[in-house]
C-alpha positions as CSV (number, residue, x, y, z in Angstrom):
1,X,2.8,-5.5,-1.5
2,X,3.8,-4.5,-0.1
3,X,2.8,-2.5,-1.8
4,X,2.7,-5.1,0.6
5,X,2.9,-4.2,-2.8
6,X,2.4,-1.6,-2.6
7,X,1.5,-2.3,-3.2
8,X,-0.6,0.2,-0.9
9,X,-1.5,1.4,0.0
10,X,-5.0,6.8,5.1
11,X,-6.4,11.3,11.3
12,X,-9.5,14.2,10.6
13,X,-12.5,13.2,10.3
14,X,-14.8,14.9,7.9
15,X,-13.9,16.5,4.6
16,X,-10.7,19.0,4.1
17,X,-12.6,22.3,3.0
18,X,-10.1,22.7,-0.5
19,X,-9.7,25.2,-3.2
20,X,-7.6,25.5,-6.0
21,X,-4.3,26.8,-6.5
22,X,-4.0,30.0,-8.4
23,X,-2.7,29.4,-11.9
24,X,0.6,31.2,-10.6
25,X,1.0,28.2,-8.1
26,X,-0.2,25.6,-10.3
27,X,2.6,26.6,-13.2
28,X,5.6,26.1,-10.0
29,X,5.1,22.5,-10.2
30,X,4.6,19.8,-12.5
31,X,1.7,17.8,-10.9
32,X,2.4,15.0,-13.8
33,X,5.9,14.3,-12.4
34,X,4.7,14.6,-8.8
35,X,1.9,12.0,-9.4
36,X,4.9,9.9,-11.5
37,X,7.1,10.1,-8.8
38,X,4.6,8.4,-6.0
39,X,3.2,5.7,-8.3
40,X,6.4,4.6,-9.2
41,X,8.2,4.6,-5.5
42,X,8.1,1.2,-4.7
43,X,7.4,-0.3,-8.2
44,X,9.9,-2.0,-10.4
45,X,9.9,-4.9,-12.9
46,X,10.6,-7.0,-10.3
47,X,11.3,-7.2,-6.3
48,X,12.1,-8.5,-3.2
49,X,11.9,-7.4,0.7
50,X,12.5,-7.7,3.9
51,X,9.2,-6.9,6.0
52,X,8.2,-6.3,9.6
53,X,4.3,-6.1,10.2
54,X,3.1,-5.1,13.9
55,X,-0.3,-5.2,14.2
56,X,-2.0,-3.8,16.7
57,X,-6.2,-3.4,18.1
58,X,-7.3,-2.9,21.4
59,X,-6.9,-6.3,23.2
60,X,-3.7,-7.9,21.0
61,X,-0.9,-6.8,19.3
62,X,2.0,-9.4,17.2
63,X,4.6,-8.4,14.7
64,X,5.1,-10.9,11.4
65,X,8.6,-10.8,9.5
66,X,8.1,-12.0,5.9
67,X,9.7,-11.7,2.8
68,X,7.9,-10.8,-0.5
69,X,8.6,-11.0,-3.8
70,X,6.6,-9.1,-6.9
71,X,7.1,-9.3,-10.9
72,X,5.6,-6.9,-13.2
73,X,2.3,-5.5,-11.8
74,X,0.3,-8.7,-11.2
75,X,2.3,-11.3,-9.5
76,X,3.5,-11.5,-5.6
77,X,4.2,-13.8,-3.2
78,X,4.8,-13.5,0.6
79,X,6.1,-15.7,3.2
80,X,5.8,-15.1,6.6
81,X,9.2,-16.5,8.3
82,X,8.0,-15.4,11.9
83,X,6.4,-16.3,15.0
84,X,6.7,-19.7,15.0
85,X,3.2,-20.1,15.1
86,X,2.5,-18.3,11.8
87,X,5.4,-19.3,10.1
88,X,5.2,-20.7,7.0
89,X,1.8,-19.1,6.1
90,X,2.4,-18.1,2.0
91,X,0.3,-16.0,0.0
92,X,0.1,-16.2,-3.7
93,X,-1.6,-13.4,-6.0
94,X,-1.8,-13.8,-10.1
95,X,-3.6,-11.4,-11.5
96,X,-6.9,-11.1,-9.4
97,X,-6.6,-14.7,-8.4
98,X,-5.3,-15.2,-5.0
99,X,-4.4,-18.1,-2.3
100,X,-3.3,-18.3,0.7
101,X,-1.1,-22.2,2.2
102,X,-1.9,-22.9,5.5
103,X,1.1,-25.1,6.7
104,X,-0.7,-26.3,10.2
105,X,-3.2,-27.8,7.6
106,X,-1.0,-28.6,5.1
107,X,-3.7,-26.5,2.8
108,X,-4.3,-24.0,-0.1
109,X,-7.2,-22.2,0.1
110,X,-8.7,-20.0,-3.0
111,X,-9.7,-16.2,-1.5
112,X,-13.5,-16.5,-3.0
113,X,-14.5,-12.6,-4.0
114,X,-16.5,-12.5,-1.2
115,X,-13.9,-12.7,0.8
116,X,-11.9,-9.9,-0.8
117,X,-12.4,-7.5,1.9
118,X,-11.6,-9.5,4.6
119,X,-8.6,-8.6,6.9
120,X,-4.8,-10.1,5.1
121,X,-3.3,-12.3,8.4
122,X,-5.6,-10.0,11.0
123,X,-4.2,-6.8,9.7
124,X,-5.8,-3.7,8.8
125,X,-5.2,-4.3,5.3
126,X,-7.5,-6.4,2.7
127,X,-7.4,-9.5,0.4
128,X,-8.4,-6.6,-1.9
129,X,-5.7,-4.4,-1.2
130,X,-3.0,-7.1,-2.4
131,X,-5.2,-7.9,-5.3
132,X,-6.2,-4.7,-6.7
133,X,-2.8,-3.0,-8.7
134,X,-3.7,0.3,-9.7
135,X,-1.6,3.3,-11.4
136,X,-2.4,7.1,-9.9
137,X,-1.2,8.3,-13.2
138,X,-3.6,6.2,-15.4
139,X,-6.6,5.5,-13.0
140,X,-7.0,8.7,-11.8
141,X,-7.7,12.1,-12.2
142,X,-5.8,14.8,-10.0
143,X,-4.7,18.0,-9.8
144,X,-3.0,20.4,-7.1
145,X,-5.0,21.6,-3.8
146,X,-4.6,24.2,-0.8
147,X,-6.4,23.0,1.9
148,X,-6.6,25.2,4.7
149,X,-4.5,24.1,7.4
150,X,-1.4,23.7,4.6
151,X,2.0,23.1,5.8
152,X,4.2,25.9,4.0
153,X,6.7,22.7,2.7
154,X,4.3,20.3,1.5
155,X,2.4,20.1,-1.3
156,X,-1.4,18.6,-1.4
157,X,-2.9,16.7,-4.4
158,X,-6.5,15.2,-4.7
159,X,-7.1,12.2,-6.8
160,X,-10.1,11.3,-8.1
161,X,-11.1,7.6,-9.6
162,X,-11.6,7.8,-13.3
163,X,-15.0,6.2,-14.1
164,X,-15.5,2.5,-14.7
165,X,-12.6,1.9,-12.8
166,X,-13.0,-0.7,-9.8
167,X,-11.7,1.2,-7.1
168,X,-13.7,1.5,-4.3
169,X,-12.6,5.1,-2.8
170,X,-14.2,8.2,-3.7
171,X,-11.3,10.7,-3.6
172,X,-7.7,10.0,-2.2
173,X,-6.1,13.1,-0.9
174,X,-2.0,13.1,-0.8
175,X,0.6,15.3,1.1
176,X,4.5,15.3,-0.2
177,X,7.3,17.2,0.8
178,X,7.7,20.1,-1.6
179,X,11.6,19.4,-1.7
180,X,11.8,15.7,-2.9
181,X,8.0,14.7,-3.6
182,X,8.0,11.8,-1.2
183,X,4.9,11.2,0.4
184,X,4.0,12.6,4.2
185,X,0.4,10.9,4.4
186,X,-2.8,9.8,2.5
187,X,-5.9,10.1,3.2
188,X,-8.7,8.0,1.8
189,X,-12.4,8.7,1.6
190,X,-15.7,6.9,0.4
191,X,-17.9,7.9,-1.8
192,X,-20.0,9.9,0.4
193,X,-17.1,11.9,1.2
194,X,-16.4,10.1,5.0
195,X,-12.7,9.5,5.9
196,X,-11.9,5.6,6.1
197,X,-8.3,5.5,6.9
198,X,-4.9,7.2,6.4
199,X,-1.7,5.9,5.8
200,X,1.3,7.5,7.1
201,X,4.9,8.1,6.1
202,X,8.2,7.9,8.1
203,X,11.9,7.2,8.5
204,X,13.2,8.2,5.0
205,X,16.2,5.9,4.4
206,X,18.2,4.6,1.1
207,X,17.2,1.3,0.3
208,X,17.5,-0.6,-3.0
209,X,18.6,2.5,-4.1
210,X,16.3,4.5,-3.8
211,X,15.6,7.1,-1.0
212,X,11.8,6.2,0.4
213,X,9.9,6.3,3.6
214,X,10.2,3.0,5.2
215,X,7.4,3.0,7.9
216,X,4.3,3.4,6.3
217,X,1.3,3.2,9.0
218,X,-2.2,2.5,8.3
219,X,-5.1,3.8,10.2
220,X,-8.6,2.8,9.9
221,X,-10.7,5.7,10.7
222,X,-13.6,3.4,11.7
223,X,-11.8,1.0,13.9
224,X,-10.7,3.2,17.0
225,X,-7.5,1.9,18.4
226,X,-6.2,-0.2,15.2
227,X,-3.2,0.4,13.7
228,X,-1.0,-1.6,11.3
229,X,2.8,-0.3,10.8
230,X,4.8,-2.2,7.9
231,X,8.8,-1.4,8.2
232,X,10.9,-2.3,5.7
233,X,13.9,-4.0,6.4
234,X,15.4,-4.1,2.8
235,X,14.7,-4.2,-0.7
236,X,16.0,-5.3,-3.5
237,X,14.5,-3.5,-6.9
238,X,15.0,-5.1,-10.2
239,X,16.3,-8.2,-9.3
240,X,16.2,-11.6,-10.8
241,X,13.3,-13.8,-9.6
242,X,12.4,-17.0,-11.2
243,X,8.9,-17.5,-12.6
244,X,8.6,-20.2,-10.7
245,X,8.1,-18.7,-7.3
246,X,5.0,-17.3,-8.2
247,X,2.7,-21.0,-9.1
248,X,1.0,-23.0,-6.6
249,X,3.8,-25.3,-6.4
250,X,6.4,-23.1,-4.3
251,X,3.2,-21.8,-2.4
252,X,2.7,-25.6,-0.9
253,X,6.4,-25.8,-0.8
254,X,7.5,-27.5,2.7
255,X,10.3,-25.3,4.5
């Protein structure tokens, strides 16, 4: 997903003026295993985590706990398991196809495409977002940057969407530490070059494993005083899941 898959998935405005690293630089890293390194994070062959979402605007602000599971790159499903007045809400993605059960309704509703860039449960991330699984390694160009106001232990990379691919950002720009490669921030940008939100990396802890930021923070750049702040709780990477969580059975299922 979570990235909420990852997931997935952003505070200037305006471009960062970038140059290129001297070939000197360029040969002290291997961008390739950078680039590797992020992509693969908080992907596995199969998963499950514990989630807090606090969403916040201007006038309201709730937290959601849910649990989500993932298999391979094109199945998850999330269940939120608080408030009580959200609780049992389920979300259901195959492939591009997704559906949310609303259990106050005791209905499954189809996400039609033009609904894709709606908000997901009033958050600052998208249907699309949960729908759209895509690999920095193999959808993107990228290469190393210096932007001006560098940090001397991070490095910077700039991503570029390879063409015909359906991604809607025209550059992604990406900080890491220099010592570990684990991400500080992204920054995403449109296609005339205007920043529309940045995600942002925290509280490095071992989980499943694995050492990763677990705060991640998104920012909408044209929404002033939005935020939405997923935690997680734990994970679980490469575990057994049954192929049956992920059909439109378990999604109506009554709990």
């Amino acid at each position: 997903m979570i990235q909420l898959r990852h997931t997935v998935r952003f505070v200037v405005l305006g471009l960062l003026v970038c140059a290129s690293l001297t070939s000197a630089q360029t040969d002290e890293f291997d961008v390739d295993a950078i680039v590797k390194q992020i992509d693969e994070l908080y992907r596995s062959n199969s998963s499950y985590a514990r989630v807090e979402m606090q969403i916040v605007t201007p006038h309201w602000e709730r937290t959601l706990a849910l649990e989500a599971w993932t298999k391979g790159k094109d199945k998850t499903f999330i269940l939120i398991s608080a408030p009580k007045k959200e609780k049992g809400t389920a979300t259901l993605r195959i492939g591009n196809e997704m559906w949310n059960y609303l259990p106050k309704v005791d209905k499954v509703m189809k996400i039609p495409p033009s609904m894709m860039m709606g908000s997901w449960m009033g958050s600052d991330f998208t249907n699309d977002d949960l729908v759209h699984e895509f690999s920095l390694l193999e959808d993107y160009t990228y290469r190393l940057i210096s932007p001006e106001d560098a940090e001397p232990d991070a490095l910077y990379l700039e991503l570029i969407p390879k063409e015909g691919r359906p991604i809607v950002w025209g550059k992604v720009l990406i900080a890491v530490r220099e010592v570990d490669y684990l991400p500080i921030w992204q920054k995403y940008y449109d296609e005339k070059g205007r920043l529309m939100r940045v995600m942002r990396f925290s509280e490095i802890k071992s989980l499943g494993k694995r050492k990763v930021p677990s705060v991640m923070e998104l920012l909408p750049q044209n929404k002033q005083g939005h935020k939405t702040a997923i935690r997680y709780l734990d994970i679980a990477f490469d575990t057994k899941i049954k192929e049956s969580v992920f059909s439109l059975r378990n999604l109506r299922k009554k709990r």
